[in-house]
Gaussian input, Z-matrix of N, CA and C with variables (Angstrom, degrees):
# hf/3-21g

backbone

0 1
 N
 C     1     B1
 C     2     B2     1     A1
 N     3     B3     2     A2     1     D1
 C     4     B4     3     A3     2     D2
 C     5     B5     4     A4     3     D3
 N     6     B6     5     A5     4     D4
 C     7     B7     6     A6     5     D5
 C     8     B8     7     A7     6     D6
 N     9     B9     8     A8     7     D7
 C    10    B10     9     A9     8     D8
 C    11    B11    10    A10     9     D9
 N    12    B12    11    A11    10    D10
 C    13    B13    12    A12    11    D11
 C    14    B14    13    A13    12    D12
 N    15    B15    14    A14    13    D13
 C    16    B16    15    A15    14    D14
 C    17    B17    16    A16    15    D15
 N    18    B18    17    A17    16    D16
 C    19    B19    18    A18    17    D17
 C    20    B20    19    A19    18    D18
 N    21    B21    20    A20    19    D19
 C    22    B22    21    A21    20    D20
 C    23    B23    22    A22    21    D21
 N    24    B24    23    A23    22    D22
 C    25    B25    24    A24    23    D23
 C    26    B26    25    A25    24    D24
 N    27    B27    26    A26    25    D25
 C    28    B28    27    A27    26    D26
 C    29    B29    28    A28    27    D27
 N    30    B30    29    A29    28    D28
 C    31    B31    30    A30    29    D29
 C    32    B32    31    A31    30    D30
 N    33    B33    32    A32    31    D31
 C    34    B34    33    A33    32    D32
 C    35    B35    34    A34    33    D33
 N    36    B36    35    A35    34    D34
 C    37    B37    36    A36    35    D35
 C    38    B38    37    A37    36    D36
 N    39    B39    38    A38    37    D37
 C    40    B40    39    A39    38    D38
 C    41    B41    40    A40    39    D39
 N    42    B42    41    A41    40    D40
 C    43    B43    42    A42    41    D41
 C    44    B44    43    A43    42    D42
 N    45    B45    44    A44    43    D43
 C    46    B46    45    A45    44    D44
 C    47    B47    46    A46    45    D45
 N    48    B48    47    A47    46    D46
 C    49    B49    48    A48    47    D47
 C    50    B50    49    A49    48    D48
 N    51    B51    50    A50    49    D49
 C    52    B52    51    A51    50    D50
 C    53    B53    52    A52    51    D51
 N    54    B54    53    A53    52    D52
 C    55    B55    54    A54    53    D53
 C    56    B56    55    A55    54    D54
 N    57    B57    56    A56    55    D55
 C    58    B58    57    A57    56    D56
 C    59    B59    58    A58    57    D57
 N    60    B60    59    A59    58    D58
 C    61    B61    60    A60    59    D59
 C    62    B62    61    A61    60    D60
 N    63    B63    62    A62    61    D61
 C    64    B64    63    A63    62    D62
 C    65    B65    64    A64    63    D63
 N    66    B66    65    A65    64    D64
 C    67    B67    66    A66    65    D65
 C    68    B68    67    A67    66    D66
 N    69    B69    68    A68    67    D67
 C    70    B70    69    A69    68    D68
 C    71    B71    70    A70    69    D69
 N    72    B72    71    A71    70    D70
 C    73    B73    72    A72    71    D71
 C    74    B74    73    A73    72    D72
 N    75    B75    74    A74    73    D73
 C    76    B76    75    A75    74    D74
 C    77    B77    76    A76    75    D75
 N    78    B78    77    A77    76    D76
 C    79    B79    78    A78    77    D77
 C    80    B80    79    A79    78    D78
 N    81    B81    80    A80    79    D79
 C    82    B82    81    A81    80    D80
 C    83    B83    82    A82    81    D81
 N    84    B84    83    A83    82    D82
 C    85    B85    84    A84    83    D83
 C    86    B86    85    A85    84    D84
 N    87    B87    86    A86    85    D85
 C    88    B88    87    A87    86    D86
 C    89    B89    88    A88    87    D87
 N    90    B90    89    A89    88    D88
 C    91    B91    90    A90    89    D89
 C    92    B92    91    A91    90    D90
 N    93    B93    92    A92    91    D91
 C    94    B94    93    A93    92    D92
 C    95    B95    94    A94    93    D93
 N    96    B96    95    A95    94    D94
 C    97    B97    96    A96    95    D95
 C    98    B98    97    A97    96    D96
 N    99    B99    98    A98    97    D97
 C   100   B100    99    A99    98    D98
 C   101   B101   100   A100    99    D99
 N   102   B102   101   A101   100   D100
 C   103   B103   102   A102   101   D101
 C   104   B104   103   A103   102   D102
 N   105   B105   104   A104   103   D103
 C   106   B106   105   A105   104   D104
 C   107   B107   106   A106   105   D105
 N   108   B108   107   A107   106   D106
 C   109   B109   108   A108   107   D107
 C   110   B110   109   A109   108   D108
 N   111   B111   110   A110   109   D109
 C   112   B112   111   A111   110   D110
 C   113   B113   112   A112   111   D111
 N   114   B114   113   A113   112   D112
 C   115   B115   114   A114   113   D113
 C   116   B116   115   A115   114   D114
 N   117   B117   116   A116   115   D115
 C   118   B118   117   A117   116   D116
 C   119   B119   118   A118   117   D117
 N   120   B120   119   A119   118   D118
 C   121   B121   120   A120   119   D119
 C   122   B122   121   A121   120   D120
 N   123   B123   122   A122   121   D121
 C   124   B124   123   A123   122   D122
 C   125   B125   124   A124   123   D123
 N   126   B126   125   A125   124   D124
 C   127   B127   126   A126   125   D125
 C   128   B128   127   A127   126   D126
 N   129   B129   128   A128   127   D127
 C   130   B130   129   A129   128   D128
 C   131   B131   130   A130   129   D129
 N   132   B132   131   A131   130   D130
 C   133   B133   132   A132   131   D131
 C   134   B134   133   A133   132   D132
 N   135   B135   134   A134   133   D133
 C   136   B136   135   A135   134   D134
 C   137   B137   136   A136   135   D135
 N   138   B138   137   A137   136   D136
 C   139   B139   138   A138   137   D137
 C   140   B140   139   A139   138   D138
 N   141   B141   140   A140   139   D139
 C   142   B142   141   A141   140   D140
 C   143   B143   142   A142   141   D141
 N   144   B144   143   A143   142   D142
 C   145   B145   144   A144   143   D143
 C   146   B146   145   A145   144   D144
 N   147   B147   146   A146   145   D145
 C   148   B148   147   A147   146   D146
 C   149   B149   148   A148   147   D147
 N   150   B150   149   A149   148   D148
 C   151   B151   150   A150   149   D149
 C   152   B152   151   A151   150   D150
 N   153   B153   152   A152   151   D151
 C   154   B154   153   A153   152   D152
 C   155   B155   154   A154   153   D153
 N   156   B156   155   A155   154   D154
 C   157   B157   156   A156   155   D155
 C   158   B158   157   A157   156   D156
 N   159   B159   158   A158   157   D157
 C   160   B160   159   A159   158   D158
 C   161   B161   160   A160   159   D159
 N   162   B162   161   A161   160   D160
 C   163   B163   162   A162   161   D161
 C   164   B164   163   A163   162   D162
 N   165   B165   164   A164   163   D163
 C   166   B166   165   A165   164   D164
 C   167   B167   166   A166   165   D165
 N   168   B168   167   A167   166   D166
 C   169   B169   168   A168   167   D167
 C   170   B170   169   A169   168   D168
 N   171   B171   170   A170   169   D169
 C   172   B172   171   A171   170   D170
 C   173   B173   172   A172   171   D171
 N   174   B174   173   A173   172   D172
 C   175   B175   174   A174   173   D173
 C   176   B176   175   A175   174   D174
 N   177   B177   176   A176   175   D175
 C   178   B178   177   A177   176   D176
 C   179   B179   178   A178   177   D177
 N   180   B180   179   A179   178   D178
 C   181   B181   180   A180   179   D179
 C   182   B182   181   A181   180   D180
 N   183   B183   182   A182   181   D181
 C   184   B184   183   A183   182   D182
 C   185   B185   184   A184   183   D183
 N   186   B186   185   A185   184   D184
 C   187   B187   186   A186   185   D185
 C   188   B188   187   A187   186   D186
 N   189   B189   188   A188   187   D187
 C   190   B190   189   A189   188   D188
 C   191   B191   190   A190   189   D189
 N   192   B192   191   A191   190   D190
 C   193   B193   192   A192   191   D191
 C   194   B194   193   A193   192   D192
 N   195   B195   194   A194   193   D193
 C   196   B196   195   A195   194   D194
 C   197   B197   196   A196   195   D195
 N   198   B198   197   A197   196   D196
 C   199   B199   198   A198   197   D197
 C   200   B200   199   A199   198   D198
 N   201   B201   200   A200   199   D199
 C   202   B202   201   A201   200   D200
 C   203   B203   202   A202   201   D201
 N   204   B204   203   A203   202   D202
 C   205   B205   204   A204   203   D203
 C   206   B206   205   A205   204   D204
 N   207   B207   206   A206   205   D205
 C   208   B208   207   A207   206   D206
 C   209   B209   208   A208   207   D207
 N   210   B210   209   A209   208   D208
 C   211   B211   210   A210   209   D209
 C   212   B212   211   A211   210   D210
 N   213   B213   212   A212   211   D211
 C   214   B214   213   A213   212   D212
 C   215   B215   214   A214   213   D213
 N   216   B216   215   A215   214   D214
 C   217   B217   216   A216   215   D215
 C   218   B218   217   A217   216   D216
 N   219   B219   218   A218   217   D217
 C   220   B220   219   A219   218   D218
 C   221   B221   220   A220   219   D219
 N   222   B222   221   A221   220   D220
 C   223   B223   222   A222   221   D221
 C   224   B224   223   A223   222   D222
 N   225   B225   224   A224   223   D223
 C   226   B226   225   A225   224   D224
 C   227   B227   226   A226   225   D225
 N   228   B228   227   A227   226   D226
 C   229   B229   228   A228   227   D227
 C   230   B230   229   A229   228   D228
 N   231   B231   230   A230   229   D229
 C   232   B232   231   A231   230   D230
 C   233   B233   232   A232   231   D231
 N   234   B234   233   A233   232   D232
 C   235   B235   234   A234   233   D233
 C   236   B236   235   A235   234   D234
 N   237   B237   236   A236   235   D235
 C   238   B238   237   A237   236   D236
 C   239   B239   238   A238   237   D237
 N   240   B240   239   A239   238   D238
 C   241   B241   240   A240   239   D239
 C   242   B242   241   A241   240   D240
 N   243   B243   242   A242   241   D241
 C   244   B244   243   A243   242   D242
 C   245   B245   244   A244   243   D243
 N   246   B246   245   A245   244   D244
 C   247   B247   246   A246   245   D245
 C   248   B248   247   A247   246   D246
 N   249   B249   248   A248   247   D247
 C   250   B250   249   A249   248   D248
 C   251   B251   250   A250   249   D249
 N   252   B252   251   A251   250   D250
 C   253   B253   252   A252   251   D251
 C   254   B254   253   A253   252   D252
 N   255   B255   254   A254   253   D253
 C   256   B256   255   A255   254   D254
 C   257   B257   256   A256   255   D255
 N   258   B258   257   A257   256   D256
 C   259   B259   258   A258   257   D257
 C   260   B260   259   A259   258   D258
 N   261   B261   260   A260   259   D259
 C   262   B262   261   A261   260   D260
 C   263   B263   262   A262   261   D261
 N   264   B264   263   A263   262   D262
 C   265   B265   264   A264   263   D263
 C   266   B266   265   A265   264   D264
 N   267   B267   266   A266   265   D265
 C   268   B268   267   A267   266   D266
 C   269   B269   268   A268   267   D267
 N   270   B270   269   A269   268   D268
 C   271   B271   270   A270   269   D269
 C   272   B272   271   A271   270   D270
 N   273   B273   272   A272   271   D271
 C   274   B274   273   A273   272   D272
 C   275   B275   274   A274   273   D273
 N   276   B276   275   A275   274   D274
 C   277   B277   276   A276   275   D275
 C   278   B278   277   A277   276   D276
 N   279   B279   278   A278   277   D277
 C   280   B280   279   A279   278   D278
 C   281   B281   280   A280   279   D279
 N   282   B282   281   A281   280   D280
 C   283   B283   282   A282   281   D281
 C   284   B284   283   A283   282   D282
 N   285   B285   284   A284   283   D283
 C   286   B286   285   A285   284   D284
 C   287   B287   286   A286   285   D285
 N   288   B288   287   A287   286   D286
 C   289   B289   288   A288   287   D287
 C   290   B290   289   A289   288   D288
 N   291   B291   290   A290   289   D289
 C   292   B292   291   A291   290   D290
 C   293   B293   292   A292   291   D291
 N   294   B294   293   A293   292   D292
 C   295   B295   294   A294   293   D293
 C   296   B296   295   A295   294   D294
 N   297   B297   296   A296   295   D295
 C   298   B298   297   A297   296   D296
 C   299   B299   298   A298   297   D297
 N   300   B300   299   A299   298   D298
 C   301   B301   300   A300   299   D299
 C   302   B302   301   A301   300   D300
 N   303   B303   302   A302   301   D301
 C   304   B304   303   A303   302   D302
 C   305   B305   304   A304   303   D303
 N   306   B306   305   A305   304   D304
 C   307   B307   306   A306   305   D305
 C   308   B308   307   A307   306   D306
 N   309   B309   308   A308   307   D307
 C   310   B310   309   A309   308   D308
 C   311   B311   310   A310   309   D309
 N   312   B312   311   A311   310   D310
 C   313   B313   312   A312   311   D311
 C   314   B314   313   A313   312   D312
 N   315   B315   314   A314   313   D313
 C   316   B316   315   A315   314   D314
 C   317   B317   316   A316   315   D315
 N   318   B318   317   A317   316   D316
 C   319   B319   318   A318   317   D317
 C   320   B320   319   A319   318   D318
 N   321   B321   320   A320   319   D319
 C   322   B322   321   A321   320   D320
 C   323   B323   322   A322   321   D321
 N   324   B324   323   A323   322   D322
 C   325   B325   324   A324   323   D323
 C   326   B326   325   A325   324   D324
 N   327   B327   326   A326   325   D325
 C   328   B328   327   A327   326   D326
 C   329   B329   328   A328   327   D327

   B1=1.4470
   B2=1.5288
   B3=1.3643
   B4=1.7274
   B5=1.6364
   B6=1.2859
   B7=1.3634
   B8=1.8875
   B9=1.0640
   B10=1.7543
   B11=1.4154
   B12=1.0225
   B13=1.6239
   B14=1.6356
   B15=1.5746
   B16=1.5615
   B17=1.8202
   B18=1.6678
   B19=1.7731
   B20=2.1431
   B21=1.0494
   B22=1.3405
   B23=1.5616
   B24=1.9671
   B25=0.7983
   B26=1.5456
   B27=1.4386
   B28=1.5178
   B29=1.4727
   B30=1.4552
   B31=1.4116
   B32=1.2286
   B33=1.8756
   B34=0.8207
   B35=1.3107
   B36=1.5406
   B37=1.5388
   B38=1.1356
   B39=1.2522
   B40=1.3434
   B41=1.7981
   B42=1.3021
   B43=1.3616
   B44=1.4435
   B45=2.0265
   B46=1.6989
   B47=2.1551
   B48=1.5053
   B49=1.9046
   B50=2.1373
   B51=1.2661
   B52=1.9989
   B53=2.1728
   B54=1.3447
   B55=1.0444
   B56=1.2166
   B57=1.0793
   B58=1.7830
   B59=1.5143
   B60=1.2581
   B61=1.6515
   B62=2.3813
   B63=0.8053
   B64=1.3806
   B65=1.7135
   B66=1.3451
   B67=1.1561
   B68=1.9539
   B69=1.2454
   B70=1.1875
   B71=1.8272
   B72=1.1504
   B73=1.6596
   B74=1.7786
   B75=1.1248
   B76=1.5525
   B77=1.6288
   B78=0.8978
   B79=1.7026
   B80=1.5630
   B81=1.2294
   B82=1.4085
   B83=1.2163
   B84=1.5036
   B85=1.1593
   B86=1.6644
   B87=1.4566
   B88=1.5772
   B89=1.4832
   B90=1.6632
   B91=1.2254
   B92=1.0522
   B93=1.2081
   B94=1.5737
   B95=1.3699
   B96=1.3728
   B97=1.8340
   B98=1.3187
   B99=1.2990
   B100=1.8400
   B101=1.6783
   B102=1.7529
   B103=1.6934
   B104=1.4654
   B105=1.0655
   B106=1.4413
   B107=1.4311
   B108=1.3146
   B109=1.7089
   B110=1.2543
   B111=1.6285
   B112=1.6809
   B113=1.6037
   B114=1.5626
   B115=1.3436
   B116=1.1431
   B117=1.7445
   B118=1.6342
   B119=1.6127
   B120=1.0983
   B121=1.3353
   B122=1.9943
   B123=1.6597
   B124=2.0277
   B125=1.7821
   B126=1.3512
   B127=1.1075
   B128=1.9731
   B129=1.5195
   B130=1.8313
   B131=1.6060
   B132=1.3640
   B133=1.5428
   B134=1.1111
   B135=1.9488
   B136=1.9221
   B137=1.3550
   B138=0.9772
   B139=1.2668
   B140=1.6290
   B141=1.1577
   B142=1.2390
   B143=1.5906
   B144=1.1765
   B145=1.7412
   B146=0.9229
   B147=1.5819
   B148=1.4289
   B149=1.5922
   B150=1.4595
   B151=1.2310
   B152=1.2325
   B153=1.4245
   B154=1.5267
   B155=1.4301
   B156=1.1956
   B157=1.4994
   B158=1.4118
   B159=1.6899
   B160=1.7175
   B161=1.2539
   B162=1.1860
   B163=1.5377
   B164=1.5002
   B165=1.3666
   B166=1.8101
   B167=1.3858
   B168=1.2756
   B169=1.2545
   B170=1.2064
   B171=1.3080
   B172=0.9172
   B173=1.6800
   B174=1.2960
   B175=1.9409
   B176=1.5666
   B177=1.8305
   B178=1.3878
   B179=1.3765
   B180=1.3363
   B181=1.8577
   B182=1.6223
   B183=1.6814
   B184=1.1465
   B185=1.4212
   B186=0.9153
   B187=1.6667
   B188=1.5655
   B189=1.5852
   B190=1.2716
   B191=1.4304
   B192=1.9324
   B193=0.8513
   B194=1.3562
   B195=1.6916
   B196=1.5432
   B197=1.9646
   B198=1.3940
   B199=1.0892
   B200=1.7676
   B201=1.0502
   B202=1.7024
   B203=2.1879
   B204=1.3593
   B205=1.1379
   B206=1.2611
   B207=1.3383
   B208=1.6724
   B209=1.6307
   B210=1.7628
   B211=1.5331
   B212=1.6350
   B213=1.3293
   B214=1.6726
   B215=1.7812
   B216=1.1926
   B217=1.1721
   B218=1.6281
   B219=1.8917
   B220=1.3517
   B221=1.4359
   B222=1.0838
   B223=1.1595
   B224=1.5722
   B225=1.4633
   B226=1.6338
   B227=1.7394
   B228=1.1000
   B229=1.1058
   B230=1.5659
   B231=1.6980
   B232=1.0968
   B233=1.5511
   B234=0.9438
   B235=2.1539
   B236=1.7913
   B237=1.7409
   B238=1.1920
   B239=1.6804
   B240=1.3166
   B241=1.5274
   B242=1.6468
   B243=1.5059
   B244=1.8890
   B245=1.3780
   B246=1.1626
   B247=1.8416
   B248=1.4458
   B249=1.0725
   B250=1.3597
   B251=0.9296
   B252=1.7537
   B253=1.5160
   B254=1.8925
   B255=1.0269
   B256=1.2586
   B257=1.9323
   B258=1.0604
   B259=1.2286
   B260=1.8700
   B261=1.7382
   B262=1.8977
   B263=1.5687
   B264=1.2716
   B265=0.9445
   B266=1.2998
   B267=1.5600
   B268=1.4393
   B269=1.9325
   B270=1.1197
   B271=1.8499
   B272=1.4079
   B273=1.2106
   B274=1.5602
   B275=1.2293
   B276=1.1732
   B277=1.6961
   B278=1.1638
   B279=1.3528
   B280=1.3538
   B281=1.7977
   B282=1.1768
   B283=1.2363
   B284=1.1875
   B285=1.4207
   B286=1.3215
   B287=1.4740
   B288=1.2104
   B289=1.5213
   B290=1.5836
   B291=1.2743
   B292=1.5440
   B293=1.5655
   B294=1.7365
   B295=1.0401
   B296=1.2594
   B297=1.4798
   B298=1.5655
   B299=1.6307
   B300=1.2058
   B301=1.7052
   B302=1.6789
   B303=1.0207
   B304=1.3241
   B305=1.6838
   B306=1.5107
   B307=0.9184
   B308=2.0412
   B309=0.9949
   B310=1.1596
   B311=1.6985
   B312=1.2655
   B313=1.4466
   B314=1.6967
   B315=0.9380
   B316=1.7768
   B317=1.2537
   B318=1.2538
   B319=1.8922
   B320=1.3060
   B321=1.6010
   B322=1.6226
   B323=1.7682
   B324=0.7269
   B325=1.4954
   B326=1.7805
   B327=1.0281
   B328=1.7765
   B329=1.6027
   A1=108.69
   A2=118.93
   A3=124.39
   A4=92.13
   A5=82.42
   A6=95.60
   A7=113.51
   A8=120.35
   A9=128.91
   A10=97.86
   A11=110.16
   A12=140.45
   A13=119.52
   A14=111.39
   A15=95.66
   A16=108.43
   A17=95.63
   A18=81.80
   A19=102.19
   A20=85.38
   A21=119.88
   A22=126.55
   A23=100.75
   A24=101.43
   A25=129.44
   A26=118.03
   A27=118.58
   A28=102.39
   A29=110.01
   A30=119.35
   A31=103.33
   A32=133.60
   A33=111.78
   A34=133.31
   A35=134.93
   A36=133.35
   A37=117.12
   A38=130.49
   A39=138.44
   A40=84.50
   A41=128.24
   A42=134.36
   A43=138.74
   A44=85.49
   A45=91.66
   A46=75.35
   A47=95.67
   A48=73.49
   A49=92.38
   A50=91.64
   A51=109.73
   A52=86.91
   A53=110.19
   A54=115.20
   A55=118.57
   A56=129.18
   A57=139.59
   A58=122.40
   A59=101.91
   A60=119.69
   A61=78.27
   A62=109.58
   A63=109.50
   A64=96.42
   A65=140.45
   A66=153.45
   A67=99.73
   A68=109.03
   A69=109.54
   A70=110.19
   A71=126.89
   A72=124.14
   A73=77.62
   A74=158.82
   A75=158.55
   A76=92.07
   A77=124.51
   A78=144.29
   A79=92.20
   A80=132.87
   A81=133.56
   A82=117.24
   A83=133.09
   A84=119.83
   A85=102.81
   A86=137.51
   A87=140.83
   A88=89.07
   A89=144.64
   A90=135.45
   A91=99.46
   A92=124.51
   A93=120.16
   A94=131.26
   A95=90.87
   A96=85.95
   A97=146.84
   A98=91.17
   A99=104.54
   A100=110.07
   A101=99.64
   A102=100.72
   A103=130.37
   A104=95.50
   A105=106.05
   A106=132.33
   A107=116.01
   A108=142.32
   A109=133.12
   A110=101.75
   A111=112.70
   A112=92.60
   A113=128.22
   A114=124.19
   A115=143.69
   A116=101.40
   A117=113.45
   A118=101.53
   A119=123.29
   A120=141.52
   A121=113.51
   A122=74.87
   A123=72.41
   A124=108.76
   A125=128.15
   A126=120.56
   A127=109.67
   A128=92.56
   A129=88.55
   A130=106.02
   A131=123.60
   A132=124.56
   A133=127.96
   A134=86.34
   A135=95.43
   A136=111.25
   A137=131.18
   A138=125.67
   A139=97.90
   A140=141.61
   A141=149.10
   A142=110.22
   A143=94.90
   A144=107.39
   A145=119.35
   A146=134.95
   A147=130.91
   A148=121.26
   A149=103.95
   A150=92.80
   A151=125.18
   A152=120.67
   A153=131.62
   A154=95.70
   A155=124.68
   A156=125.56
   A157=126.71
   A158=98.90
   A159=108.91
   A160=115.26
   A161=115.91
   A162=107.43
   A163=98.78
   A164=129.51
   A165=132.01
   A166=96.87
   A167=135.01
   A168=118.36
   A169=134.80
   A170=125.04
   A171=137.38
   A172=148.90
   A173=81.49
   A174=94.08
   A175=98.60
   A176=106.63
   A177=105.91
   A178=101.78
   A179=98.48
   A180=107.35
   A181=103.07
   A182=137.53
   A183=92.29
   A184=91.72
   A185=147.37
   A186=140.25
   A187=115.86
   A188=115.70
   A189=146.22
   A190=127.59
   A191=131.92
   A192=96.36
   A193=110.49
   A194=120.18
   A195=114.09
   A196=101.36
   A197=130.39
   A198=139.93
   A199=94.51
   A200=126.02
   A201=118.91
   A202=85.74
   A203=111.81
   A204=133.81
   A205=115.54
   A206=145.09
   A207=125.83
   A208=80.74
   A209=91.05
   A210=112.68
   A211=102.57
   A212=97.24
   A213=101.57
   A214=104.84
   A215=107.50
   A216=113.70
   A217=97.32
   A218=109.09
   A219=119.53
   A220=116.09
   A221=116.17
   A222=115.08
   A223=115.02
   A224=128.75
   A225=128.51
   A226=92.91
   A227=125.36
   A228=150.49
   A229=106.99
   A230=125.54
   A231=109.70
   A232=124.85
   A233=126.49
   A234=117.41
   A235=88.00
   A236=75.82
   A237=97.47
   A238=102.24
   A239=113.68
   A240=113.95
   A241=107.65
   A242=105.54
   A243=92.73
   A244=95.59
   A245=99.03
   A246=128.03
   A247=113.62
   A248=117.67
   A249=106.81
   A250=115.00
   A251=116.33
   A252=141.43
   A253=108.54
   A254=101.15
   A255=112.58
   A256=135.95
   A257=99.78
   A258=118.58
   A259=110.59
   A260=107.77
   A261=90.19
   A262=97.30
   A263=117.34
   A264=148.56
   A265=115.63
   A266=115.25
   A267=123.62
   A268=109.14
   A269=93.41
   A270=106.34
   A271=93.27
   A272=143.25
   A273=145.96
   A274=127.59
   A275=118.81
   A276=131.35
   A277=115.28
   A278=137.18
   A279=120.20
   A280=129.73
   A281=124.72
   A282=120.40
   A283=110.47
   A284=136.25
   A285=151.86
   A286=115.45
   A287=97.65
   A288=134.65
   A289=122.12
   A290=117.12
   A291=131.74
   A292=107.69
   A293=122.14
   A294=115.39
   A295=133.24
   A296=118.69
   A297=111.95
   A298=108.14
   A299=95.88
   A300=125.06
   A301=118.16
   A302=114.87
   A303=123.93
   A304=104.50
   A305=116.47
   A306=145.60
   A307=133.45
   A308=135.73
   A309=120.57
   A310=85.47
   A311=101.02
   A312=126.06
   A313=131.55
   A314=103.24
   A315=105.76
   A316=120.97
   A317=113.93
   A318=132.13
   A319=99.85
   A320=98.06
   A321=113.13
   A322=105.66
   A323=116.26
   A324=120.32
   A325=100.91
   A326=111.98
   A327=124.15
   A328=98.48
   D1=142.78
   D2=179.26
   D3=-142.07
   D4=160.60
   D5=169.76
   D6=-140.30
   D7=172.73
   D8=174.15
   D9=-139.19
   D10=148.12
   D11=173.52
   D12=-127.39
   D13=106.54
   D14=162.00
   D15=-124.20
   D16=128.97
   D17=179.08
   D18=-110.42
   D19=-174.49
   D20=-178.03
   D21=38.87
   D22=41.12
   D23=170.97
   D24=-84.62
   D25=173.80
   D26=-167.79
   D27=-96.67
   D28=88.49
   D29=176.97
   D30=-140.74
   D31=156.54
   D32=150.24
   D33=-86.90
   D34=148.46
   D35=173.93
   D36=-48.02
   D37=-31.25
   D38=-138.89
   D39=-98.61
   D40=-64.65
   D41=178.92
   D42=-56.60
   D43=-7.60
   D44=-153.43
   D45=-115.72
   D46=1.73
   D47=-159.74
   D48=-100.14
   D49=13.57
   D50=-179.58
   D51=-82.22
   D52=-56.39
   D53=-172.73
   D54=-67.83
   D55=-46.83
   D56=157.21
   D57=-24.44
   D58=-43.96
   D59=-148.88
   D60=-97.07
   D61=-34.70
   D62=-161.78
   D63=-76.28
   D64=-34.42
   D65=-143.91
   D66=-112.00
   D67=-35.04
   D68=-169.05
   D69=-60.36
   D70=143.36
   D71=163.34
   D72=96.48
   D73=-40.67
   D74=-119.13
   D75=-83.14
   D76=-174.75
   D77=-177.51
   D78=-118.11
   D79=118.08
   D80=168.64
   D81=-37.56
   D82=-43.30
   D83=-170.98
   D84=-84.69
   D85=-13.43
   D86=176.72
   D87=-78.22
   D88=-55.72
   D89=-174.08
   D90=-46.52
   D91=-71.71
   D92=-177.48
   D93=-21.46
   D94=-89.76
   D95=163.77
   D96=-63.54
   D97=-5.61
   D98=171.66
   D99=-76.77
   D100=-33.01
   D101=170.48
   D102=-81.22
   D103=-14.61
   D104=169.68
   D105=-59.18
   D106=-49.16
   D107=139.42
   D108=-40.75
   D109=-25.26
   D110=-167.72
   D111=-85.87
   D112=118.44
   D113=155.10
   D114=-70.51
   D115=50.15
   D116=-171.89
   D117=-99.04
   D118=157.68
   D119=148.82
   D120=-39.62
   D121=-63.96
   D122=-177.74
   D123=-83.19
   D124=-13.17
   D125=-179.09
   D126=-57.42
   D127=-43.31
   D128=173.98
   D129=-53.73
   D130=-46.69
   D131=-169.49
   D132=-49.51
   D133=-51.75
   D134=175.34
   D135=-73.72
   D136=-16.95
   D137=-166.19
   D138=-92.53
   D139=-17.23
   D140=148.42
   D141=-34.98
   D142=-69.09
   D143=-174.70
   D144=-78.29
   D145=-20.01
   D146=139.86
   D147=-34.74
   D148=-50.50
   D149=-178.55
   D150=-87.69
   D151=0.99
   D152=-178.59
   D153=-88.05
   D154=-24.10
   D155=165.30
   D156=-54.07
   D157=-66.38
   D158=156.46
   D159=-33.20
   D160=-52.21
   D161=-154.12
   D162=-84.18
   D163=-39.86
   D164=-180.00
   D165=-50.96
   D166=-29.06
   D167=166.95
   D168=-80.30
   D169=-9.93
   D170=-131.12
   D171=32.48
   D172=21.63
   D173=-172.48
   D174=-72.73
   D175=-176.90
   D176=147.65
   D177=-114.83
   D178=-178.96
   D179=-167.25
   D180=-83.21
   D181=5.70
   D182=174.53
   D183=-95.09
   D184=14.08
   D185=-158.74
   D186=-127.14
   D187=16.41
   D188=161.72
   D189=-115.34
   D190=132.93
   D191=154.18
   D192=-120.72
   D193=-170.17
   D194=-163.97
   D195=-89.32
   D196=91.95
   D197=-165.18
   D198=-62.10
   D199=-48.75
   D200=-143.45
   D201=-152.73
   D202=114.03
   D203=163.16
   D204=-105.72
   D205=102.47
   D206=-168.40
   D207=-142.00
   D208=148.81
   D209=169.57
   D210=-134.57
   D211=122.40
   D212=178.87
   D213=-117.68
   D214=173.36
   D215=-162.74
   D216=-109.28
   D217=140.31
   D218=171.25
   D219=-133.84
   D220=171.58
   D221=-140.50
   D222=-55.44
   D223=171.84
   D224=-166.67
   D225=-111.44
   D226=128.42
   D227=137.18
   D228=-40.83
   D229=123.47
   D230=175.02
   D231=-126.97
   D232=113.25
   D233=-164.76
   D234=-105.47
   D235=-156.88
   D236=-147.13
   D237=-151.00
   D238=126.24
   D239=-174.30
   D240=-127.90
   D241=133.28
   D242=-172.20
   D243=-84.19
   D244=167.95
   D245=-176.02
   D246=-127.65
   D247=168.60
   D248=172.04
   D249=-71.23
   D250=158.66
   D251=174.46
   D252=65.25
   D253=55.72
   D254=-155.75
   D255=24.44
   D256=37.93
   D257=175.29
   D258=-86.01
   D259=134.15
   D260=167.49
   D261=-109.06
   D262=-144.94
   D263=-142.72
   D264=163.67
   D265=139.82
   D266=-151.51
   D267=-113.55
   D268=146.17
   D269=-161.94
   D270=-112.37
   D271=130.76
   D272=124.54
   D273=-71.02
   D274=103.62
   D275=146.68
   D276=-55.58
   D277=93.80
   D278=161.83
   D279=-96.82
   D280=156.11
   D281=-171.33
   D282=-133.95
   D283=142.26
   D284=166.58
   D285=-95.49
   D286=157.43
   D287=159.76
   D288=-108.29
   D289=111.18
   D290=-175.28
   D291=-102.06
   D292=113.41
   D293=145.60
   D294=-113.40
   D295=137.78
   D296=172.25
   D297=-121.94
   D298=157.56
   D299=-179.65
   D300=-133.42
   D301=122.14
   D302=-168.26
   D303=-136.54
   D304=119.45
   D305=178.04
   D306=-87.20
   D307=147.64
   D308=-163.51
   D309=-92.85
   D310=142.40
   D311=160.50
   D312=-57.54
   D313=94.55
   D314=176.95
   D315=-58.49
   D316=106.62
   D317=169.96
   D318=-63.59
   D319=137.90
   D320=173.06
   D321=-91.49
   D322=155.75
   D323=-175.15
   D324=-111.55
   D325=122.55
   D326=179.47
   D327=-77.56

């Protein structure tokens, strides 16, 4: 089992944890190409760290699958946008933390 970690990136949790949940239980090499296609923002990311996973183990991806995908939330970046009459209004940046875990695959025996 290996795992990869990337934190404090500028994603939101909320968007990236739709993509997480879809990838998890997958065969590494089906995550893969299923993210590749997906036109998300975080689908390029996770699919990054999937494979930084594969590789910390040194496996290849068809002989792994992705056991544990989790996106947690880090801290929000906060600005500031003016409004009229000199009034602002407040912006959130939020950023995540992506972990994956990838597990060796159990052979059935004939």
């Amino acid at each position: 089992m290996s795992k990869a970690i990337l934190k404090f990136i500028r994603l939101s949790p909320t968007k990236a944890r739709l993509i997480a949940r879809e990838v998890q239980g997958m065969n590494a090499e089906l995550a893969l190409a299923s993210l590749e296609f997906t036109p998300n923002k975080s689908a390029k990311i996770i699919s990054k760290v999937i494979a930084s996973a594969v590789s910390n183990g040194g496996f290849e991806p068809e002989e792994v699958i992705v056991s544990s995908c989790r996106v947690d939330a880090g801290p929000v970046l906060k600005r500031f946008r003016p409004r009229a009459r000199g009034s602002a209004s407040g912006i959130r940046k939020p950023t995540s933390h992506v972990f994956v875990e990838v597990s060796k695959l159990a052979k059935k025996e004939d």
